[in-house]
N, CA, C and O atoms as CSV, one atom per row, in Angstrom:
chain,resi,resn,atom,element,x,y,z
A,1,UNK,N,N,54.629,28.482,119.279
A,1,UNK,CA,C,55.324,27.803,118.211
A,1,UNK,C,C,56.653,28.494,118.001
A,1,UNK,O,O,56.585,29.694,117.732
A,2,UNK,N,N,58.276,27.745,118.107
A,2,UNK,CA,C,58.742,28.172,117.952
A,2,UNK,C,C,59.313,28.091,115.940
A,2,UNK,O,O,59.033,27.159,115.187
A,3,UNK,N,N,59.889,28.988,115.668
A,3,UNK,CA,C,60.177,29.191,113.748
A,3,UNK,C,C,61.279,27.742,113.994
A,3,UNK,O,O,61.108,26.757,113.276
A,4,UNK,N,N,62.160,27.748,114.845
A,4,UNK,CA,C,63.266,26.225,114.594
A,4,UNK,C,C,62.141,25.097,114.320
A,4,UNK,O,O,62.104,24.503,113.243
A,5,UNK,N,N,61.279,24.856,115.305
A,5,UNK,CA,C,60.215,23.552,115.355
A,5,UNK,C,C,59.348,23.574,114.227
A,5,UNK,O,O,58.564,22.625,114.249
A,6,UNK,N,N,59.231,24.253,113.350
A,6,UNK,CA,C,58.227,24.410,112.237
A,6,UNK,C,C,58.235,23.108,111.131
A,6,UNK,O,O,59.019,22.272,111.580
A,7,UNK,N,N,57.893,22.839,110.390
A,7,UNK,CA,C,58.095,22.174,109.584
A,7,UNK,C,C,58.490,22.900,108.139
A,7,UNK,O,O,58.223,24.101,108.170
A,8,UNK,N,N,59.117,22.409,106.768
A,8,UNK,CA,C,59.582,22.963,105.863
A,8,UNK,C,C,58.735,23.420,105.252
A,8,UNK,O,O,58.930,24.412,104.549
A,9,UNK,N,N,57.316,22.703,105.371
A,9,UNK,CA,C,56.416,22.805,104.378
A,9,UNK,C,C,55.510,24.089,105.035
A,9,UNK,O,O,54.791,24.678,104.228
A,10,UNK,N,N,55.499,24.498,106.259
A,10,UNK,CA,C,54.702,25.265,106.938
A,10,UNK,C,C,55.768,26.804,106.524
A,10,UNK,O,O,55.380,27.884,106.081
A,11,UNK,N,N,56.833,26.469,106.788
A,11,UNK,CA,C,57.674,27.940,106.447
A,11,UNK,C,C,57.475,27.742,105.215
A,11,UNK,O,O,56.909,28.814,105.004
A,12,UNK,N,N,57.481,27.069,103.889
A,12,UNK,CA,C,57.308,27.907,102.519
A,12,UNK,C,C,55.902,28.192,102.632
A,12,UNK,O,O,55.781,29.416,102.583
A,13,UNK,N,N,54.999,27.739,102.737
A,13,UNK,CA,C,53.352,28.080,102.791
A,13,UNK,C,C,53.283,29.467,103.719
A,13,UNK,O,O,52.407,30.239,103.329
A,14,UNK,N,N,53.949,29.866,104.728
A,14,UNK,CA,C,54.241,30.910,105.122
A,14,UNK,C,C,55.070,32.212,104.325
A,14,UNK,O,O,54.793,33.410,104.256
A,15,UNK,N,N,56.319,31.331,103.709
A,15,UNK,CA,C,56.763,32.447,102.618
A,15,UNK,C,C,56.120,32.752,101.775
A,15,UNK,O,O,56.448,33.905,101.495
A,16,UNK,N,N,55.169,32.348,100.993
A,16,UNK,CA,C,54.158,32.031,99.812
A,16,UNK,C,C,53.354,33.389,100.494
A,16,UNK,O,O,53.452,34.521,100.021
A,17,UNK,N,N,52.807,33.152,101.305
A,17,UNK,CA,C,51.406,33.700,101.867
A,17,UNK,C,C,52.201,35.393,101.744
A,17,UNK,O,O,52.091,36.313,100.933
A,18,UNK,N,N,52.769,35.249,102.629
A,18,UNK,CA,C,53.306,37.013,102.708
A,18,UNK,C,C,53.927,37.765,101.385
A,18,UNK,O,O,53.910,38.956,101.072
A,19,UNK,N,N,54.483,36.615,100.731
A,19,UNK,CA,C,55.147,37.256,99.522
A,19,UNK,C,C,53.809,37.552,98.726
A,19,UNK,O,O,53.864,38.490,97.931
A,20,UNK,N,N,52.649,36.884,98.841
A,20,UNK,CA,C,51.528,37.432,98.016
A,20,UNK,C,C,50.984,38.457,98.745
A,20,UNK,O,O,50.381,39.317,98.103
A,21,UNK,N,N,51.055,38.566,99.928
A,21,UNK,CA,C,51.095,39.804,100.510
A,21,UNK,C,C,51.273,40.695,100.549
A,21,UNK,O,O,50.433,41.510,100.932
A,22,UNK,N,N,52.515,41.021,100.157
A,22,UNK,CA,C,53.605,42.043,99.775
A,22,UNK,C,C,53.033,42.620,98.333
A,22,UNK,O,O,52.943,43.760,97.877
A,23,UNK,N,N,52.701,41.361,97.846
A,23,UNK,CA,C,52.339,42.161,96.355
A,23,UNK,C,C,51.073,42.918,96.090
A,23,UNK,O,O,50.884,43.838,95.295
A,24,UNK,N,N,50.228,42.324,96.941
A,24,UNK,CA,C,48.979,42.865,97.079
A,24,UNK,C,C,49.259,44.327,97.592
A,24,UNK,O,O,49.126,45.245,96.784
A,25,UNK,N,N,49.612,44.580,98.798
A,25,UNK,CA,C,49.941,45.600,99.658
A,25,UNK,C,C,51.199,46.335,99.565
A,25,UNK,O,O,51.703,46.413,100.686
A,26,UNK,N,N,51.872,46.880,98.702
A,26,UNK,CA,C,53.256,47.167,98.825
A,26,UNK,C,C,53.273,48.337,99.842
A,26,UNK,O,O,54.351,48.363,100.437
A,27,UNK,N,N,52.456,49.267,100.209
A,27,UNK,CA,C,52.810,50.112,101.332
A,27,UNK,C,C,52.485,49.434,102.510
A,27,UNK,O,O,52.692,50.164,103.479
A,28,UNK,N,N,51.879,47.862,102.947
A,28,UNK,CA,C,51.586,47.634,104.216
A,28,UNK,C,C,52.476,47.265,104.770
A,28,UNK,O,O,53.555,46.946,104.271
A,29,UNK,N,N,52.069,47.240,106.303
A,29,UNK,CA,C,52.518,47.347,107.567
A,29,UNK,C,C,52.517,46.133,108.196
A,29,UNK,O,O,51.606,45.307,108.150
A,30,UNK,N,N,53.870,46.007,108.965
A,30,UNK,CA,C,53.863,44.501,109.495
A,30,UNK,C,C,52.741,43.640,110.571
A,30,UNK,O,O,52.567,42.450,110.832
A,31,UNK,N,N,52.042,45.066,111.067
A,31,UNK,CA,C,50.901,45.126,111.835
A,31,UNK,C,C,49.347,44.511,110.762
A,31,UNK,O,O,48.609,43.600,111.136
A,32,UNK,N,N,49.228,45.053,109.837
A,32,UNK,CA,C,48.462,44.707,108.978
A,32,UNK,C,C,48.768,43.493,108.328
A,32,UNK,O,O,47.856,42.782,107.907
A,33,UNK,N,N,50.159,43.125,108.179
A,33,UNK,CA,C,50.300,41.480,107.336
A,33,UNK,C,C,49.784,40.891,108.878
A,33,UNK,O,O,48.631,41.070,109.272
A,34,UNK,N,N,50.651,40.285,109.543
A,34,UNK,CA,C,49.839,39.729,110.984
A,34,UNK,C,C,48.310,39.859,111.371
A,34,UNK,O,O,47.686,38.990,111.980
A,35,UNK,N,N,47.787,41.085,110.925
A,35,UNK,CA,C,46.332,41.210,111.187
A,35,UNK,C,C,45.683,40.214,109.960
A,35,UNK,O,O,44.802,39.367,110.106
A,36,UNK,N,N,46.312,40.542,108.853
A,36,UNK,CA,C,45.611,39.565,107.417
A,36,UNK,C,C,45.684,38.109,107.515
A,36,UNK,O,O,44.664,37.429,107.406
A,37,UNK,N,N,46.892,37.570,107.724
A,37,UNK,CA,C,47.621,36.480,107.761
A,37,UNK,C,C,47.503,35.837,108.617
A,37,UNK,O,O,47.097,34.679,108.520
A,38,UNK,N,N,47.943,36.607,110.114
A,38,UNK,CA,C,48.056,35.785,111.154
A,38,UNK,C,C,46.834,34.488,111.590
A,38,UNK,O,O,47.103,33.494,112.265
A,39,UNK,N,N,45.614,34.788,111.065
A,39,UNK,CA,C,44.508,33.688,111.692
A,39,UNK,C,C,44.888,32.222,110.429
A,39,UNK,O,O,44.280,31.184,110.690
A,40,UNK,N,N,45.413,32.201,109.728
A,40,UNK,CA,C,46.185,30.797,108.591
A,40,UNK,C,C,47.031,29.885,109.736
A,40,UNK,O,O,47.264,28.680,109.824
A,41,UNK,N,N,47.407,31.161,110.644
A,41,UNK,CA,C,49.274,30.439,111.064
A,41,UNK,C,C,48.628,29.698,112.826
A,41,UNK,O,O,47.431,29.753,113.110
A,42,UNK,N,N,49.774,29.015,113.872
A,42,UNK,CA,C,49.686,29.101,114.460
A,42,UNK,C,C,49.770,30.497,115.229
A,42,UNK,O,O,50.588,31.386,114.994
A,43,UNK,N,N,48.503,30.518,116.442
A,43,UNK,CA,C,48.856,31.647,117.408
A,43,UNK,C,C,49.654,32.071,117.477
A,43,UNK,O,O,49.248,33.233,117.484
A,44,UNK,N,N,51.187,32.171,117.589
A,44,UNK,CA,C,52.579,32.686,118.010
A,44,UNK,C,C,53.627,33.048,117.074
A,44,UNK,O,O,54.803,33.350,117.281
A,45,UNK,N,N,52.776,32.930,115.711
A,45,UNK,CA,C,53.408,33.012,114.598
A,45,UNK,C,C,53.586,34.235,114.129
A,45,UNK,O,O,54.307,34.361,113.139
A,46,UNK,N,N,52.909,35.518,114.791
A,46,UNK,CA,C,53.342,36.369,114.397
A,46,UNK,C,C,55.205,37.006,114.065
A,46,UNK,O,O,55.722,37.389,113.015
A,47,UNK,N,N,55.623,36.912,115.094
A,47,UNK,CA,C,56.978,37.591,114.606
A,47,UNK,C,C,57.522,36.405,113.305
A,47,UNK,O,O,58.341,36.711,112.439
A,48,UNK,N,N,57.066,35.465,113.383
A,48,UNK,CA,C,57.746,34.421,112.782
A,48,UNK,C,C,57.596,35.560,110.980
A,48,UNK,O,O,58.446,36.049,110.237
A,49,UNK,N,N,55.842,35.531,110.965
A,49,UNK,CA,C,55.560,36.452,109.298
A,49,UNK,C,C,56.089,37.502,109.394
A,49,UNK,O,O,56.575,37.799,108.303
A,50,UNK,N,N,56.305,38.433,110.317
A,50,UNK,CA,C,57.061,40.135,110.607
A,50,UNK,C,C,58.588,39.517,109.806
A,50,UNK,O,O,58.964,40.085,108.781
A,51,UNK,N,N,59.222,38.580,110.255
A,51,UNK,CA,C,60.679,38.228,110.215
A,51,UNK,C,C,60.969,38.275,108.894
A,51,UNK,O,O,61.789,38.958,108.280
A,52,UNK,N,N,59.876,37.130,108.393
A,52,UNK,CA,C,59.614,36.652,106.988
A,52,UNK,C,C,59.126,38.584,105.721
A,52,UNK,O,O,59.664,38.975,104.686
A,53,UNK,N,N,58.273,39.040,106.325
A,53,UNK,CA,C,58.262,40.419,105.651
A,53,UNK,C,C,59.607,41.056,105.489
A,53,UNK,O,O,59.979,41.651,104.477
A,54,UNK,N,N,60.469,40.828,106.851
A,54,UNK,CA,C,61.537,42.340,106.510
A,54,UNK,C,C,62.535,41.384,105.826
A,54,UNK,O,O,63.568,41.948,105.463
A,55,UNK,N,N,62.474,40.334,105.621
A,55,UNK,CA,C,63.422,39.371,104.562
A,55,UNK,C,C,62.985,39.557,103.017
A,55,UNK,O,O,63.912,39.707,102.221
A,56,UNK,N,N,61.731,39.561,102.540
A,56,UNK,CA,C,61.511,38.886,101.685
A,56,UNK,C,C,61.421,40.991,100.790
A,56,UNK,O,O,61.466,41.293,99.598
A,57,UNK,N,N,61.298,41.883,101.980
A,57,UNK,CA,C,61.444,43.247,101.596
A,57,UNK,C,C,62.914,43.441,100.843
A,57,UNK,O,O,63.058,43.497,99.621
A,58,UNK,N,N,64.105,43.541,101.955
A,58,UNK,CA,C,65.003,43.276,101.570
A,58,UNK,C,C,65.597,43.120,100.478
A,58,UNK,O,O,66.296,43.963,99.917
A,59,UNK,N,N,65.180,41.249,99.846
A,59,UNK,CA,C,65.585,40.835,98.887
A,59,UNK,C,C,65.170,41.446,97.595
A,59,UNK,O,O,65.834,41.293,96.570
A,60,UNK,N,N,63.682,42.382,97.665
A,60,UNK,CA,C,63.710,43.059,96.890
A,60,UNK,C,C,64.192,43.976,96.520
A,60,UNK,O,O,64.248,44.258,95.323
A,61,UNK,N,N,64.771,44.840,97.652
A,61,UNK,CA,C,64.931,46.200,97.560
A,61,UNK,C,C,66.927,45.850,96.913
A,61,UNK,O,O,67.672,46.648,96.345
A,62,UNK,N,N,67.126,44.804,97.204
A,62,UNK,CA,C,68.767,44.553,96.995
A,62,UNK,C,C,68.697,44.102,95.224
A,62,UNK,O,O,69.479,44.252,94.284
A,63,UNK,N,N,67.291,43.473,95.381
A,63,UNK,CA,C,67.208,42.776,93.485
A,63,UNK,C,C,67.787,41.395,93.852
A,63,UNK,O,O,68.094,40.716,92.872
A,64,UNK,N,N,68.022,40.779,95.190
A,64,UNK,CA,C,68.662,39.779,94.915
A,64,UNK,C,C,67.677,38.588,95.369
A,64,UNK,O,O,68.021,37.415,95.228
């Protein structure tokens, strides 16, 4: 699966998922979101949630 071919509704249900992720886990590992997460997504979706983690980290760490 490539992240361009996705649908809109599959990337927010994907942002959703990890951002509750994040909150659950604030010291985890992108290895561990993919291990939690990854069986929701398609097979190949891993880097797609890794991508989505170091974004949604980011925006916190900036406040924006």
């Amino acid at each position: 699966m490539r992240y361009r071919a996705d649908s809109p509704e599959e990337l927010a249900r994907a942002r959703a998922a990890v951002a509750a992720w994040r909150d659950q886990h604030p010291e985890g590992t992108a290895g561990q979101l993919v291990a939690a997460l990854g069986d929701q997504f398609e097979p190949d979706y891993g880097p797609v949630l890794r991508g989505m983690l170091v974004a949604i980290d980011r925006r916190r760490a900036t406040g924006k």
